[in-house]
N, C-alpha and C positions, 0 to 999 in steps of 0.2 A: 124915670131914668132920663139923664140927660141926651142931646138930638144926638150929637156926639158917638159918646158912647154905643146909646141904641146903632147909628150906624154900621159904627165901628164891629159892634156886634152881628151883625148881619153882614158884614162882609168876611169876618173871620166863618162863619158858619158858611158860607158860601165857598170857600176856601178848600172845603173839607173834599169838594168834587174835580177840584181843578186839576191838573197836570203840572206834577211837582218841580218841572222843568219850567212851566211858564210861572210859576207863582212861589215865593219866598216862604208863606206862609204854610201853602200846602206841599213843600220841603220838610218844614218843620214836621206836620203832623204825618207824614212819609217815612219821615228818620224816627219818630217815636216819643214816648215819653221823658227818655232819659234825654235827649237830645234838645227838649223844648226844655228840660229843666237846666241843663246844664246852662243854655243861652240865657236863662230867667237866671241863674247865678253869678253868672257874667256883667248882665246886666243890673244886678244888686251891687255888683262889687265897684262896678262904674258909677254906679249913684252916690257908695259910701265914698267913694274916690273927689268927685264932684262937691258934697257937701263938706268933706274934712278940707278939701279947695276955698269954700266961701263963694265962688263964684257962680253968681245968680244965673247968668245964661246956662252956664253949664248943667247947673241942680236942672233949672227947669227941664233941660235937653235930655239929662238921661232920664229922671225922673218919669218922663214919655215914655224911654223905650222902655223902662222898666214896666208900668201900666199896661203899654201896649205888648210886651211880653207873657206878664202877668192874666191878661185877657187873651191870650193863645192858648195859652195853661186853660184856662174856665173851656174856655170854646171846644177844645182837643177831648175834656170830660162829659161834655154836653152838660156843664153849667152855666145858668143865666147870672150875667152880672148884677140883674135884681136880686137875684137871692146875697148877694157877697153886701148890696144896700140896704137890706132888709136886716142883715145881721150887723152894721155897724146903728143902724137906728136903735135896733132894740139894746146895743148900748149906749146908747145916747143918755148921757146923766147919771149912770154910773161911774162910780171911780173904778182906776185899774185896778184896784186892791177888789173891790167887789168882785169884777168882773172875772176876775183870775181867780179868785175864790170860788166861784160858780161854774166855772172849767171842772175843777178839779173833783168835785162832789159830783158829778157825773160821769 
């Protein structure tokens, strides 16, 4: 896992103990699931917003919070981002027509 990430990870888990007063993040897992999802769709909607834009700084910018969204989501369930790298490896080299064919048969 990248240093980043791993970080990143460890301070969301960290989060989980904070005072939702002092900490944005431990707000989040405070208000709940529906509330870390809504912002992770918000944050979706600002990404598609950003790339139908064309503009590069922007893509890059939400594209962050979306990630760093997306990794509150993991953290709130007590999953490791490894597991989420583990699963786009073991698609690695597959086509999407495979791989969605392989969804579905399980």
């Amino acid at each position: 896992m990248s240093d980043i990430l791993h970080k990143l990870t460890q301070v969301l888990n960290e989060r989980k103990q904070a005072d939702p007063d002092s900490s944005y993040v431990a707000s989040l897992y405070a208000a709940g699931t529906d509330k870390i999802l809504k912002k992770l769709g918000e944050e979706a909607t600002e990404t598609v917003i950003a790339g139908k834009g064309g503009n590069r700084e922007e893509i890059i910018y939400e594209t962050a919070d979306l990630w760093f969204h997306s990794l509150v989501l993991l953290a709130h369930n007590g999953i490791d981002p490894q597991l989420i790298l583990d699963e786009l490896d073991r698609r690695f080299g597959l086509s999407g027509h495979e791989e969605k064919a392989s969804r579905s048969k399980s």
